[in-house]
C-alpha positions in Angstrom: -314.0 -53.0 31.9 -313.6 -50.1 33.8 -313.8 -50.2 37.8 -314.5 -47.5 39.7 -311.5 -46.6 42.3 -311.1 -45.9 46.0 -308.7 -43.6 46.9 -308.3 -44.0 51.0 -304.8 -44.7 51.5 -305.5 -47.0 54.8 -308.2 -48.7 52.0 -305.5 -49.2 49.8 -302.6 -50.3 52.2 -305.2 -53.2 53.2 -305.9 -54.7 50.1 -302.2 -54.3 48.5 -300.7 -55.9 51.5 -303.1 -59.3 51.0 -299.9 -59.1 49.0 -297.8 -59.5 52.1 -300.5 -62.3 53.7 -299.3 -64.5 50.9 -296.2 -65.2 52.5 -297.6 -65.1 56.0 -299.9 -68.3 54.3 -296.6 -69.3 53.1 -294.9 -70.0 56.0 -297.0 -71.1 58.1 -298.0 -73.7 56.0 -294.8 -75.5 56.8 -294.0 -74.6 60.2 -297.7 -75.5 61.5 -297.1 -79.3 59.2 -293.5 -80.1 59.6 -293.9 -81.3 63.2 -297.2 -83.7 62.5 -296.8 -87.6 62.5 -299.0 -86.9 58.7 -296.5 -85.4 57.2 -293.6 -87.0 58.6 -295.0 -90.4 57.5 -295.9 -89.1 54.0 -292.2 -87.5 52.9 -290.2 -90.5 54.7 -289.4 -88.2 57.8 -287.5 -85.7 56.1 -284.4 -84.0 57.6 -281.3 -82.2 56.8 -280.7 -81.1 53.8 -283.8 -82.3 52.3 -286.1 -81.0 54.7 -284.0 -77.7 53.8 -284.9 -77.8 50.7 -288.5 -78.1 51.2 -288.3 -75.1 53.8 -286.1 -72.9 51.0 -287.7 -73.2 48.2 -290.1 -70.7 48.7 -287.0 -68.3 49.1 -285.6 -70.2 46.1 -288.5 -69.0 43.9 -288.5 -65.4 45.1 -285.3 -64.5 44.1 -286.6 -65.1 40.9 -289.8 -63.1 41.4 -287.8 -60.4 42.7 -285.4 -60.5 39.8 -288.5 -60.5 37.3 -290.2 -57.5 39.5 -288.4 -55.0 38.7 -288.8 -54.9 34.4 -292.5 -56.0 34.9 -293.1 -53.1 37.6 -291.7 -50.3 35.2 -293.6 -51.4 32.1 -296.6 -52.2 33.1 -296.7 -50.3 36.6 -296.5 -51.3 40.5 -300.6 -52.6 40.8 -300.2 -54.8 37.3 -297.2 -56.2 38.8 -298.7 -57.9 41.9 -301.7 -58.8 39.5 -299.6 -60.7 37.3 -298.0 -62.3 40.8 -301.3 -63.9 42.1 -301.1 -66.3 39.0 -298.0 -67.9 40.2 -299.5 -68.2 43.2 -302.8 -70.4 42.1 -300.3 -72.1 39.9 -297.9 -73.5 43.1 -300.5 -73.8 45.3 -302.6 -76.2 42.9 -298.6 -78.1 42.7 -298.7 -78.4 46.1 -301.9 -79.6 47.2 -301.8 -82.7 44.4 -298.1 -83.5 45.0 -296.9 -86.9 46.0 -293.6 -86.4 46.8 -291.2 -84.0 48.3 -290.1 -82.9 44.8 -293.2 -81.8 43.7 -293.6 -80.3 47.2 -290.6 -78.4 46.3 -291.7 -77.0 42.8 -295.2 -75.7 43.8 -293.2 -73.5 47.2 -290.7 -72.3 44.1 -293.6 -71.4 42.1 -295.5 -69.8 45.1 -291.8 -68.2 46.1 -292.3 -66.5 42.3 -295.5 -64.7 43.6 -293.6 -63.9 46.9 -291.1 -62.3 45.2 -292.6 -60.1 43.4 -295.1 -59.1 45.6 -292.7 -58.6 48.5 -290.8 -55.8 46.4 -293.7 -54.0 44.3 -296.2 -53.8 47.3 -293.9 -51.7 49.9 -293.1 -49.6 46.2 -296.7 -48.7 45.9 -297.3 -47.6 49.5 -294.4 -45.8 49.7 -295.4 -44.0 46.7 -299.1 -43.3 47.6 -298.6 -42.4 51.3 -298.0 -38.7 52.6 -294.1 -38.2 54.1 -295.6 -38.2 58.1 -297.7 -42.0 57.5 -295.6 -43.6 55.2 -294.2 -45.3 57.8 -297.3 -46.2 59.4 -298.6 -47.4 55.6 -296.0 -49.5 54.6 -296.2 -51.1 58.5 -299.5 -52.7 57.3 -297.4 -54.8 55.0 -295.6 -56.7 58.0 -298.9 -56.5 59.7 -300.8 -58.6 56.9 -297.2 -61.1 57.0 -297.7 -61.8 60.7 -301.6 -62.4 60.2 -301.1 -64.5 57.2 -298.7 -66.6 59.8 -300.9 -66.6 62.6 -304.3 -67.4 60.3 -302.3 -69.9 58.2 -300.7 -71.9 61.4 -304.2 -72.2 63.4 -305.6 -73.5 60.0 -302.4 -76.0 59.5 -303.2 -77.0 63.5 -306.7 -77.5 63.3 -306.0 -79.9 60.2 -303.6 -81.5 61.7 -306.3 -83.5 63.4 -307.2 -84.9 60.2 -305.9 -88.3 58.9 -303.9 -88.7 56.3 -302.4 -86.8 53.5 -305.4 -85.2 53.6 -304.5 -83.2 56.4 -301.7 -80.9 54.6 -303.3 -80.9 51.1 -306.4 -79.1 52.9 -304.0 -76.6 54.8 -302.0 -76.0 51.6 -305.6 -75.8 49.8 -306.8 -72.9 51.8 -304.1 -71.0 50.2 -306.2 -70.0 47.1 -308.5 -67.7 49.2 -306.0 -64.8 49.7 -304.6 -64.7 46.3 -308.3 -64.6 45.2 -309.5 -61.8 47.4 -306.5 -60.1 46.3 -307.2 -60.3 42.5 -310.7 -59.4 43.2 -309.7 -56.2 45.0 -306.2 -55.4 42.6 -309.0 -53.5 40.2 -310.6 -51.3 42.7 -307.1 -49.2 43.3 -305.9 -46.8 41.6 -302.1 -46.7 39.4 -299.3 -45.0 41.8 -298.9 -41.7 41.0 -295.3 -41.3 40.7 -295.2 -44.4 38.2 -297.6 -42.6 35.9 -295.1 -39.5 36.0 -292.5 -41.8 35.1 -294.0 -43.1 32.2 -295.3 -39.8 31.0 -299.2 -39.7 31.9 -299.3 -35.9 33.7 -302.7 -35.6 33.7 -303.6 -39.0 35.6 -300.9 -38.7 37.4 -302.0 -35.5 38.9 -305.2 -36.3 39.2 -304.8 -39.4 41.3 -302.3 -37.5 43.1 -305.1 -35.3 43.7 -307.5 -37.5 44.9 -305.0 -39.5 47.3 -303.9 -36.9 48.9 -306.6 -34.0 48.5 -309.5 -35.6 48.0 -309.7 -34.7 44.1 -308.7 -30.6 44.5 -305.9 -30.0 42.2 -305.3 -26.8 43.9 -304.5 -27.9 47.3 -301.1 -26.9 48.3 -299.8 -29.8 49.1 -300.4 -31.2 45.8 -298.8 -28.7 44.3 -295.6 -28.9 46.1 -295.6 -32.7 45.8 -295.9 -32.4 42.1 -292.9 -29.8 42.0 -291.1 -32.2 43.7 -291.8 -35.2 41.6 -291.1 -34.0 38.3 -287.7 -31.6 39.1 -286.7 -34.8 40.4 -287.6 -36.9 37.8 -285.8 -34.4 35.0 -283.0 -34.7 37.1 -282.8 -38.2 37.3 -283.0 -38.9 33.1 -280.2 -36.7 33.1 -278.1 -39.3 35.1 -276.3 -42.4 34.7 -278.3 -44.9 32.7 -278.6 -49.0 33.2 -276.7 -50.8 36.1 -274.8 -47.6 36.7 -277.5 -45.7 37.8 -277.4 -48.0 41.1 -273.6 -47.4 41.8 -272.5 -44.0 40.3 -273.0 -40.7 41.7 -273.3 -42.0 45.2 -275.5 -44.0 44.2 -274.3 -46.9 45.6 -274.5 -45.8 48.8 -278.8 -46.5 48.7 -277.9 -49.5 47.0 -275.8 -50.6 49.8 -278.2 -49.3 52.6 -281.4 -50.8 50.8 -279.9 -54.5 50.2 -277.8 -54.6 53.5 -281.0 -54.1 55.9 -283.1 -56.7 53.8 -280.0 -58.1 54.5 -279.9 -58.3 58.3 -283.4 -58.8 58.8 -282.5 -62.3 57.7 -279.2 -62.6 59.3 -280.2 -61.5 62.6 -281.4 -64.6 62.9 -285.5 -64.0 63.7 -287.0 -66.2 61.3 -285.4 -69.4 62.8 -287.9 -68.9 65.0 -291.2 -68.5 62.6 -290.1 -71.0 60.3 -288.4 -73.5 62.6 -289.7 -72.3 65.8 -291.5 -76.1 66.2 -288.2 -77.2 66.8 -286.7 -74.7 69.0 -290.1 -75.3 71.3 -289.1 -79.2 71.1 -285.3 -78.2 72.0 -287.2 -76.6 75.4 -289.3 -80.1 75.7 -292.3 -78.8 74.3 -294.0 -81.7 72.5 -297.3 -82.6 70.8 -300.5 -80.1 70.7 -298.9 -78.1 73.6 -295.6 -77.7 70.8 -298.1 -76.0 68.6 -300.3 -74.2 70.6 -296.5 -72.7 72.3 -295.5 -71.5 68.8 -299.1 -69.6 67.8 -298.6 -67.4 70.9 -295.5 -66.4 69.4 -297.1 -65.4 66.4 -299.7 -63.6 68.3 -297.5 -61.5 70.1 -296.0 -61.0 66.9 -299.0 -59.0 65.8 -299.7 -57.5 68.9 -296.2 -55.7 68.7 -295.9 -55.0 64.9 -299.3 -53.3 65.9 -297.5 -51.0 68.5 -295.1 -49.9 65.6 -298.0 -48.5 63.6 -298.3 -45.8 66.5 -294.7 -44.5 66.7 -292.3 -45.5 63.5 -292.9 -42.1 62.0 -292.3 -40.3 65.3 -289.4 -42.5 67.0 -287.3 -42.6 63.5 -286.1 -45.7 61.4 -282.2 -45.3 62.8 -282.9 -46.2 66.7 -285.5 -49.0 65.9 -282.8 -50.6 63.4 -279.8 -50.0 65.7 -281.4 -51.3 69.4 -283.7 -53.6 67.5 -280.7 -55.6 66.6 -278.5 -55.0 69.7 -281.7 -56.3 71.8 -281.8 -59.5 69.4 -278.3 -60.0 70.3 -278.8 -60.5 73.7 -281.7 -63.0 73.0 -279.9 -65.3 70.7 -276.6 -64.9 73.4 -278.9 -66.2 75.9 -280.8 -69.0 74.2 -277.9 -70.5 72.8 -276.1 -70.0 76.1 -278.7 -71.3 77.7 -279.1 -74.4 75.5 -275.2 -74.6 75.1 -274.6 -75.1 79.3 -277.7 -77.2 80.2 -278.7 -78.9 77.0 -278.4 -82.7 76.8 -277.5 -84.3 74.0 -280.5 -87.2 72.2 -278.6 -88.7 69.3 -281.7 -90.1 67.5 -283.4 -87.0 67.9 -285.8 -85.1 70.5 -289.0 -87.5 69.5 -287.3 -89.2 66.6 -286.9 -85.9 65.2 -283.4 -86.0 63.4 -283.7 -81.8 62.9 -283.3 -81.7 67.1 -280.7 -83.5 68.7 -280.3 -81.3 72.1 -282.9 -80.6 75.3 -283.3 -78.6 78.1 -285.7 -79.1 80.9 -287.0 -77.3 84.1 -285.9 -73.8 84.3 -283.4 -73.7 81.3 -286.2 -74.8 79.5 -288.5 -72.1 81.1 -285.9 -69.7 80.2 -285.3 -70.2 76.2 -289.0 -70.0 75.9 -288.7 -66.7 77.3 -286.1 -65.3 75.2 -287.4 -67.3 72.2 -290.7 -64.9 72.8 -288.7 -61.9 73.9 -286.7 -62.0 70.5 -289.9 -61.9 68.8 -291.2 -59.2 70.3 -287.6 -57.1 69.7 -287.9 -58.1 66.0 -291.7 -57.3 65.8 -291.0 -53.7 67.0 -287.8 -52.9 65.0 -286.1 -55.1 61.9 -289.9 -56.9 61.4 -291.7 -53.9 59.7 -288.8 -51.4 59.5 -286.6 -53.2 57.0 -289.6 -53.5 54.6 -290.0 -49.4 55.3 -286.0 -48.4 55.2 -285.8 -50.5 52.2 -288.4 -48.7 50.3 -287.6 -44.8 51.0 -284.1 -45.0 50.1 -284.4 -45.4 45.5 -284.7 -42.6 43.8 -288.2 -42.8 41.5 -286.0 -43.9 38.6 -284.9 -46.6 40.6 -287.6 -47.2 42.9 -288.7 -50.5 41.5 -285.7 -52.3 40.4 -283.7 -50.9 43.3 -286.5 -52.4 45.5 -286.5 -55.7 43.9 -282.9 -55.6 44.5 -283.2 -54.8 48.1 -285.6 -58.3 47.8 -283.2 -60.4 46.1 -281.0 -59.7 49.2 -284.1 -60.6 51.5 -284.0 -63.8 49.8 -280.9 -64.4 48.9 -280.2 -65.2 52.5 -283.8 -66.2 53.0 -282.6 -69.6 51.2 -278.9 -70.0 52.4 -280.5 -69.7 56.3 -284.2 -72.3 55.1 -280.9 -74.4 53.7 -278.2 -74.1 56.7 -280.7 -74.4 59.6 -281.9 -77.7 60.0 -278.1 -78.9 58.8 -277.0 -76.6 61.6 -279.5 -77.8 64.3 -278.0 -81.4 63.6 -274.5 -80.5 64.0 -273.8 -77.0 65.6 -277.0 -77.4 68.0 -276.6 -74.3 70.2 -273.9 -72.8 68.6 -276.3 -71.7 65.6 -278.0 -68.7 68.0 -274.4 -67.7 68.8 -273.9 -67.1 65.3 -277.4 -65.5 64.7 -275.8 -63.0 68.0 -272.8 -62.0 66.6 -274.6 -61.2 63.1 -277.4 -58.9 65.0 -274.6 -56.7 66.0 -272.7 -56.6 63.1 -276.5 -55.1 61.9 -276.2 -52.3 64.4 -272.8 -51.5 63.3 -273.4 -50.9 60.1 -276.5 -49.1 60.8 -275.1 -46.5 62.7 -272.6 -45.8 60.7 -274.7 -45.8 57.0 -278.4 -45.6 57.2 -279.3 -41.9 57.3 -283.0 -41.2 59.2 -285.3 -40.9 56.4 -288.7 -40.4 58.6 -290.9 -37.4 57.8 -289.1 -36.4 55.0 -290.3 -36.6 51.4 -289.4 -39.4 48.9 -287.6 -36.6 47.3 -286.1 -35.0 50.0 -284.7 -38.5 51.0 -282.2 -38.5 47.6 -280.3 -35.4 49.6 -279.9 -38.1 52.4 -277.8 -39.9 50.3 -276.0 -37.8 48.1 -272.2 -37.4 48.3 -272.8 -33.6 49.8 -275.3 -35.0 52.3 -275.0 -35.5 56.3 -273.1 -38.3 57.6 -275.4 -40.7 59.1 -275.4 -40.4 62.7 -276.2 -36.6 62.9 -279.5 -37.3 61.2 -283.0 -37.1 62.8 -286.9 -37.9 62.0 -288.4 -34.8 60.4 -286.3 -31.5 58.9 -288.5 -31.4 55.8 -288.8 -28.4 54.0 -291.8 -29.6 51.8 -293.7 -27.3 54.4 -292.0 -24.2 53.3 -292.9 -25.0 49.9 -296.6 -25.8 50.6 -296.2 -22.6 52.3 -294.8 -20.5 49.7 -297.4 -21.6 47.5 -300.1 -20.7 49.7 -298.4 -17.7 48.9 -298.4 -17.3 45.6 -302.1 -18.4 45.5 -302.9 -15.6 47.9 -301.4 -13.3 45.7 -302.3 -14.4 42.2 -305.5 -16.4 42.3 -305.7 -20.6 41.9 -305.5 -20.3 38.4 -302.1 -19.2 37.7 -300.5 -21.8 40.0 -302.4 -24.6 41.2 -304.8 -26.9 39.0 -304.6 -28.4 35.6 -302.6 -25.0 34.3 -300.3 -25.3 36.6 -299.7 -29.1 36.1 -299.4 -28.9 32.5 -296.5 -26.5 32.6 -294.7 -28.2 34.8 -295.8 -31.9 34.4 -293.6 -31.9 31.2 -290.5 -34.3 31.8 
């Protein structure tokens, strides 16, 4: 059956990132749970390493995803990919809502962690592909936008369940999980193929015309099209001249995008952030939040997690990736400094737990308290305008096309990687370290500035293209790099040009293309 496409990249951001609102559902469908007497009665009142488990496993399944999305991205292209995801998805989330144990709790979040993985590296692929070189910042921003509202929807719907009785209570919350990865399925047809992939896999003439129509609204002529398309396939001959299978991620300084795409996944994990959306019912209990007011504490968080990825939208592609990544993670320093400092000096120690909660076994109250709330909210707010939105962006811009997919699901592997080490280490760590787990989350945000200063090159407002030179042994050293300096404007210029001079025909439209679509 054939479906007719839209072609409005804000249109197509919206429904590819439902993509991205599966995890959001993901999360929150723990962290708005794991704090009700239902499900502490239900799975024995897990804790430690078990209640670890439970928490990684969705990081557990997306490395595989992400390992898988790479192969299945290439063959059968970036939309088919996250397709083929959303059946994991209905798979784990049927696992979960009939399990009756905390090991069948554990297989449906791997399952669901399949979908996440593959979704979480193929969707920022496709917008970076379809989005000009001034919005793809902006574009692939919506991604982190649908996470947060997946959180935020997901852990009002886990709270307002929670006043049911029962086991009931988390197999409804878990249930609601079909309707995204529905919608998205529904919606999946209605877009059209990336245009670069259909370059890469030797369809010119869709490929240009769906370059066309994203960009141009259908005119084959435009300039901008034309340049674009130069651009695509000089590269793209250049690339199948190079190194071939696992080399073509380390020779020819290559390795240096391989480094700077997996190293800011990364840090966006190490610097410690998602403590606080996945465990940030306990932090709230380590301040003497309890109860409904516990929960209600941690859904502002995710508001103001929104509200300030939101902000981002506005100024990523003006401001730069390099000063977002660098200050994003100096300013998280400070916050986990404090908190743990905080918690470290005035904390008092409750050897059966905060509640009978075995995961929290230190408390502050009165202005201590007051002031870990705050920095727990202020280190939101830091990561939802820097590392949030910007490591799904950096991550994406820096693989040449040939690479684009694997090197992304590589960049996810990393994501998750740590993703499961951290779901693993933290509740161990909250039972034994207390405190001293922010100071470690501090010294790892600026480690993350380090090394961003001295090896991520500013990719915004330069082409996808353009970005390769970034990287390239002959290219600038890092810290002498800035937002913009693109010279696909000259060429959109010297076309003009040439169209002036000669007439449409000889340069621009399907002529044109069919010369020098031939890679």
């Amino acid at each position: 059956m054939h479906f007719p496409k839209i072609y409005n990249t804000y249109f197509l951001a919206i429904i590819a990132t439902i993509g991205g609102m599966l995890f959001g559902f993901d999360i929150s469908s723990m962290s708005a749970i794991i704090g009700t007497k239902q499900y502490i009665a239900y799975f024995d009142n897990p804790h430690g390493i078990i209640q670890g488990a439970i928490g990684s496993a969705l990081a557990a399944g997306s490395v595989v995803g992400a390992l898988m999305a790479g192969p299945i991205s290439d063959r059968f292209g970036r939309r088919d990919s996250i397709f083929f995801a959303c059946f994991w998805w209905l798979l784990g989330t049927a696992v979960q809502v009939s399990c009756n144990g905390y090991g069948m709790l554990i297989a449906g979040r791997i399952l669901n962690g399949v979908c996440v993985g593959i979704t979480s590296s193929q969707v920022p692929v496709y917008l970076a592909e379809i989005a000009k070189k001034d919005k793809r910042g902006s574009i692939i921003v919506i991604q982190q936008l649908a996470i947060e509202w997946g959180i935020l929807i997901m852990f009002f719907v886990g709270y307002g369940c929670s006043f049911i009785t029962g086991a009931a209570s988390f197999r409804t919350a878990w249930g609601i999980q079909f309707v995204p990865a529905v919608t998205l399925m529904c919606g999946l047809p209605f877009l059209p193929r990336s245009p670069r992939w259909l370059a890469k896999v030797g369809r010119t003439e869709e490929a240009v015309k769906t370059l066309a129509k994203i960009q141009a609204h259908g005119n084959m002529d435009n300039p901008l099209v034309v340049a674009e398309w130069e651009e695509i396939t000089t590269q793209l001959a250049a690339e199948r001249e190079g190194q071939k299978g696992w080399r073509k991620f380390i020779k020819q300084g290559m390795w240096r995008r391989t480094l700077a795409g997996m190293s800011v996944q990364a840090w966006q994990q190490l610097s410690g952030a998602n403590v606080m959306t996945y465990y940030v019912v306990y932090v709230f209990q380590m301040a003497g939040l309890t109860g409904n007011i516990n929960l209600i504490s941690s859904g502002v968080q995710y508001a103001l997690f929104i509200v300030f990825t939101s902000c981002v939208f506005f100024f990523i592609d003006k401001m730069g990736r390099r000063p977002l990544l660098i200050y994003g993670a100096i300013g998280m320093g400070i916050c986990q400094f404090v908190v743990g400092g905080v918690l470290g000096s005035y904390g008092t120690y409750v050897p059966g737990g905060v509640g009978g909660n075995l995961n929290v076994i230190v408390k502050v109250s009165g202005a201590p308290s007051h002031v870990v709330i705050a920095f727990s909210y202020l280190l939101i707010i830091v990561y939802a305008l820097t590392l949030a939105p910007v490591a799904w962006v950096y991550a994406a811009e820096v693989w040449s096309l040939e690479t684009r997919a694997s090197g992304m699901a590589l960049a996810s592997v990393a994501n998750w990687l740590f993703n499961f080490a951290l779901g693993l280490f933290v509740p161990p760590a909250f039972g034994n370290i207390s405190w001293k787990t922010f100071i470690i989350f501090g010294v790892l945000c600026f480690g993350a500035a380090v090394q961003a200063y001295f090896t991520y090159p500013e990719t915004a407002r330069k082409s996808l293209e353009e970005i390769e030179i970034m990287f390239s042994p002959s290219g600038p050293v890092p810290w002498k790099t800035r937002p913009g300096d693109s010279q696909l404007e000259a060429r959109i210029e010297a076309v003009k040009e040439v169209q002036e001079g000669k007439g449409f025909g000889s340069v621009g439209g399907v002529e044109h293309f069919e010369t020098s679509g031939k890679v």
